[in-house]
C-alpha positions as CSV (number, residue, x, y, z in Angstrom):
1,X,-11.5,-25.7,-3.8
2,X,-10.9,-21.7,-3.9
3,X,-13.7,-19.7,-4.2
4,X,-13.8,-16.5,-6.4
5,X,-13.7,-14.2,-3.6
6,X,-10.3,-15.9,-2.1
7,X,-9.0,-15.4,-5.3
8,X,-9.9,-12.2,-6.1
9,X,-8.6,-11.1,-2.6
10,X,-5.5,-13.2,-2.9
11,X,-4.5,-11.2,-6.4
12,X,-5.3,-7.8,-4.6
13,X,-3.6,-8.8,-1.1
14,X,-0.6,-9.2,-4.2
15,X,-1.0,-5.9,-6.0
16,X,-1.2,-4.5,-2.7
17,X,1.7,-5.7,-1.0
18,X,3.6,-4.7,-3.9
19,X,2.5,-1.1,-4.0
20,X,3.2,-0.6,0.0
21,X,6.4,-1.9,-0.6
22,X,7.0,0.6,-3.6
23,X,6.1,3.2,-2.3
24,X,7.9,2.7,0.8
25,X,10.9,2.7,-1.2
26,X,10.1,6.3,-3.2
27,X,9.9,7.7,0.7
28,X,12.5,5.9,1.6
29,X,14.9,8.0,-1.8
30,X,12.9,11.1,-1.8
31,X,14.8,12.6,1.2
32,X,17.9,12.0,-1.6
33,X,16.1,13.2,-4.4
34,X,15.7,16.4,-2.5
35,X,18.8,17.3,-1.6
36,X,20.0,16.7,-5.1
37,X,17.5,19.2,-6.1
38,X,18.5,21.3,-3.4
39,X,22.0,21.8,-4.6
40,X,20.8,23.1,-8.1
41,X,18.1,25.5,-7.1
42,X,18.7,29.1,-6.8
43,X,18.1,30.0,-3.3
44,X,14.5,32.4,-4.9
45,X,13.8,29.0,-5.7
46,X,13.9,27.1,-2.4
47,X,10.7,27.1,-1.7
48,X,10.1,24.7,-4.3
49,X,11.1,21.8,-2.4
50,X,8.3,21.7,-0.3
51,X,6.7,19.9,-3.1
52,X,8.8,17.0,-2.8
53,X,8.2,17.2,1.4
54,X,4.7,17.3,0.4
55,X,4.7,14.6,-2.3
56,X,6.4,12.5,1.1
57,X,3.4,12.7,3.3
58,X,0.9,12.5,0.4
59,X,3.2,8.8,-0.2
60,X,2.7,7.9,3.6
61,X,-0.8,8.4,3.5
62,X,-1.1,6.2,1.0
63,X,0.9,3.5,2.5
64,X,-1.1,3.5,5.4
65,X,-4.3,3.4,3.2
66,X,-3.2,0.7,2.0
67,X,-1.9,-1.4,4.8
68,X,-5.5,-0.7,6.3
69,X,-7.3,-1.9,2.7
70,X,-4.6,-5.4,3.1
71,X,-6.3,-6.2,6.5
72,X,-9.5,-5.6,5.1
73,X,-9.1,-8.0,2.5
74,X,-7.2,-10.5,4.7
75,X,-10.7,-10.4,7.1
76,X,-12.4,-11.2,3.8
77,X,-10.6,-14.2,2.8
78,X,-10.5,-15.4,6.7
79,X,-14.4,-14.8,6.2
80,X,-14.6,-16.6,3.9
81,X,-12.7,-19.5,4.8
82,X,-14.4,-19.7,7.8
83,X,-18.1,-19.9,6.0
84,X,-16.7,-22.6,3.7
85,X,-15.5,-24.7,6.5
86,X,-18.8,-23.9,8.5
87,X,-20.3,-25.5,5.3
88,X,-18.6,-28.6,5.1
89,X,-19.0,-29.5,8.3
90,X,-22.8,-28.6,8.2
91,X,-22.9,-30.7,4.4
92,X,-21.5,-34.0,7.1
């Protein structure tokens, strides 16, 4: 049986997977999204896109937060897969 903490972990490793993978996508389009903006902004104006290059890194960041929070949470559940295994065998 699954304890609490594999399935807490396994619903987070979820939500977490999902997230990278969103994100990725946004960085992936927001090179797109700014040239669209780009074309409509008065050239005074330029200077707004930097926003949007900023918004880019703040997104990769994250990613990479996150893939760093999936392998913590993977080394929890391996944990604690280990320690229930250690405890059958001990329980034998």
């Amino acid at each position: 049986m699954r304890s609490h903490v594999a399935v807490v972990c396994n619903a987070m490793l979820l939500f977490a997977a999902l997230l990278a993978r969103c994100l990725e996508v946004l960085i992936q389009y927001l090179p797109r999204i700014r040239l669209h903006f780009a074309a409509y902004l008065a050239d005074n104006k330029a200077s707004m896109l930097r926003h949007v290059d900023n918004l880019q890194e703040e997104y990769r960041q994250h990613v990479q937060l996150v893939h760093r929070k999936i392998g913590e949470l993977a080394a929890a559940m391996i944990d604690d897969a280990v320690s229930q295994v250690r405890w059958q065998l001990i329980a034998r």
